[in-house]
N, C-alpha and C positions, 0 to 999 in steps of 0.2 A: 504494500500500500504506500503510495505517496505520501512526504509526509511535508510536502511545498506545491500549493496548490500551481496549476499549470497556467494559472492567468495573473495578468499583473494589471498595475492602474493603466497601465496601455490599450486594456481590453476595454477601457472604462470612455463614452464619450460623452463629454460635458456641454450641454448645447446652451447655459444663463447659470451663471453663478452670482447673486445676488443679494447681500446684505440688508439685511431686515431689523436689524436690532444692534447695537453695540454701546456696551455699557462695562460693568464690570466685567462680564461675560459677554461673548457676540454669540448668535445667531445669525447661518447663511441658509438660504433658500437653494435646490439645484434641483433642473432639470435634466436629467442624464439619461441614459441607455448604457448597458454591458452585453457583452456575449453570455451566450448559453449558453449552458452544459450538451444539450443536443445539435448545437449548430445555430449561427445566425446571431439576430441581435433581437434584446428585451421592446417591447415598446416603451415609447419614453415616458416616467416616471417624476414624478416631482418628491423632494426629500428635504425636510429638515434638518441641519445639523447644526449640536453645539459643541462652539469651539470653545474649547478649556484649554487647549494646549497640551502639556505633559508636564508635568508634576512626581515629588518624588513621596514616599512613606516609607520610615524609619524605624524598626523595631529595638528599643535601647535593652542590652542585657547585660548585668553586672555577673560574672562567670565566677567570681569568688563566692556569693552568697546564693546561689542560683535565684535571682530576682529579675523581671522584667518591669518595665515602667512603661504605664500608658496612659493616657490622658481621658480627661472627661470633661464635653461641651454639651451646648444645643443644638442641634439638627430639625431644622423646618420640616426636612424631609421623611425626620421618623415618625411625625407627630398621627399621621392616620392610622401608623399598621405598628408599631412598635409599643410595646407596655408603658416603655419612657422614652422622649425625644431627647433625653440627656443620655449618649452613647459612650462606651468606652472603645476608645479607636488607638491609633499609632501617631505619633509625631507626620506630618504631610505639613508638605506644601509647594507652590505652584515654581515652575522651574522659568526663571525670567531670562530674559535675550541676554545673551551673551554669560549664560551660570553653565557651571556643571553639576548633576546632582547630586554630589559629594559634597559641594559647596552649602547645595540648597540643605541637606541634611541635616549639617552642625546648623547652620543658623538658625534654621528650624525650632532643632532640639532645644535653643538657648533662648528663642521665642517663648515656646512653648510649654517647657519643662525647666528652664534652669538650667541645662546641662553643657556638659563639654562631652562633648562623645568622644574616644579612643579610636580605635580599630574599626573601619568598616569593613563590611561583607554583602556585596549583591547577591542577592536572593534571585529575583525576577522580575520581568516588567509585562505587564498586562492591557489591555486593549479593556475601559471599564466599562462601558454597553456601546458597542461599536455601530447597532442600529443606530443609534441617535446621536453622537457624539464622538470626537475624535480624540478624548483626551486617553493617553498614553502614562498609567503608573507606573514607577520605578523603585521596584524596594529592597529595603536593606536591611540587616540586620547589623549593632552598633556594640562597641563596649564601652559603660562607662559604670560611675562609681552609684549604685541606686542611692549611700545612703545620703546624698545630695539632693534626693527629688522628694522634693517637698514644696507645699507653696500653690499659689495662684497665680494664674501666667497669662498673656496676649495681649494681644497690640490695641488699644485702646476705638482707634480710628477703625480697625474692621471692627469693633464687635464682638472682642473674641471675651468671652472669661472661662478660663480653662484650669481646671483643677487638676494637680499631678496624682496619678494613683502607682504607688509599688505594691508590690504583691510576689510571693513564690510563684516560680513556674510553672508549677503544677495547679499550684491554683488559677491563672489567668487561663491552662488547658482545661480545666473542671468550667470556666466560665463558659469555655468556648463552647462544648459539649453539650452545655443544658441550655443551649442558646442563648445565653446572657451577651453574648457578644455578637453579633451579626453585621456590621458593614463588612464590605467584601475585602479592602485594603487589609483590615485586622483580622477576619476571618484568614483570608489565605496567608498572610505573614504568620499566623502563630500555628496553623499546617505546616508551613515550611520550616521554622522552626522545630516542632515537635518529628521532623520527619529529619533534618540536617542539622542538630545543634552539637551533636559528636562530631561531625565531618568539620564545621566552624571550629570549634575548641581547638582540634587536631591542628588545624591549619595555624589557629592564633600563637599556641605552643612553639613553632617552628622558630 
């Protein structure tokens, strides 16, 4: 089985791409066509998409005390289907012209937690609803010292107030488990963690 699909955005033809909104976030309008899987081309389709860009999320773990740190805000978006719109997530944020996302991470971290991160480790980067959005996460997993995170954190001007949470690692896996945890950034970084956090150690060791 294939495991690189055999069309690229060359198969993609864009006949109006058109800006509808642009604020904090933009919104484009497109008219397109692609090839088929059977041959020839789609009829033309009009699409929404929002552009976020790519952005990075940070998983900080202290390896001497087995502790991870993660934070806890508001989310507008949890407030219909979630028990609490106040979520425990990962250090994020949005990857600006001309950053790398190693850059974005520490600053992040120091945003948003207090912290100095050590040692990074890429994890993986994900495509987060590629129907409607282009924006592109990139995560890491961090070392630093948990017994530092403490405290209230964010940047006044967005809006942020972010509480710092430490916790065992097992326990943030017990959260994950019984659904206490559910955006997708933190969901899969503490997957990935729980499935490569001997493989990180190994390597930091070196």
């Amino acid at each position: 089985m294939k495991s690189i699909s055999s069309f690229t955005a060359e198969d993609v033809q864009i006949d109006e791409r058109k800006e509808v909104y642009k604020g904090f976030f933009r919104l484009h309008t497109y008219r397109l066509r692609h090839r088929l899987f059977a041959g020839g081309w789609s009829d033309t389709m009009v699409r929404e998409l929002f552009e976020r860009g790519s952005a990075v999320s940070v998983l900080p773990y202290d390896p001497i005390r087995d502790e991870l740190v993660l934070i806890e805000q508001f989310r507008i978006g949890a407030m219909q289907t979630s028990p609490s719109p106040w979520l425990y997530e990962c250090v994020a944020g949005n990857i600006e012209a001309g950053e790398e996302p190693e850059q974005v991470c520490r600053r992040e971290a120091q945003e948003e937690a207090g912290l100095e991160l050590g040692r990074l480790y890429p994890m993986l980067s994900y495509l987060s609803s590629p129907g409607g959005t282009s924006e592109r996460l990139h995560l890491y997993m961090a070392e630093c010292d948990a017994t530092l995170a403490e405290g209230i954190y964010g940047v006044d001007e967005e809006h942020e107030d972010i509480r710092v949470v430490r916790m065992k690692a097992d326990e943030a896996l017990k959260m994950l488990e019984a659904g206490q945890i559910d955006n997708a950034a933190a969901v899969i970084s503490l997957q990935w963690f729980a499935l490569n956090k001997q493989k990180v150690l190994d390597n930091w060791r070196k």
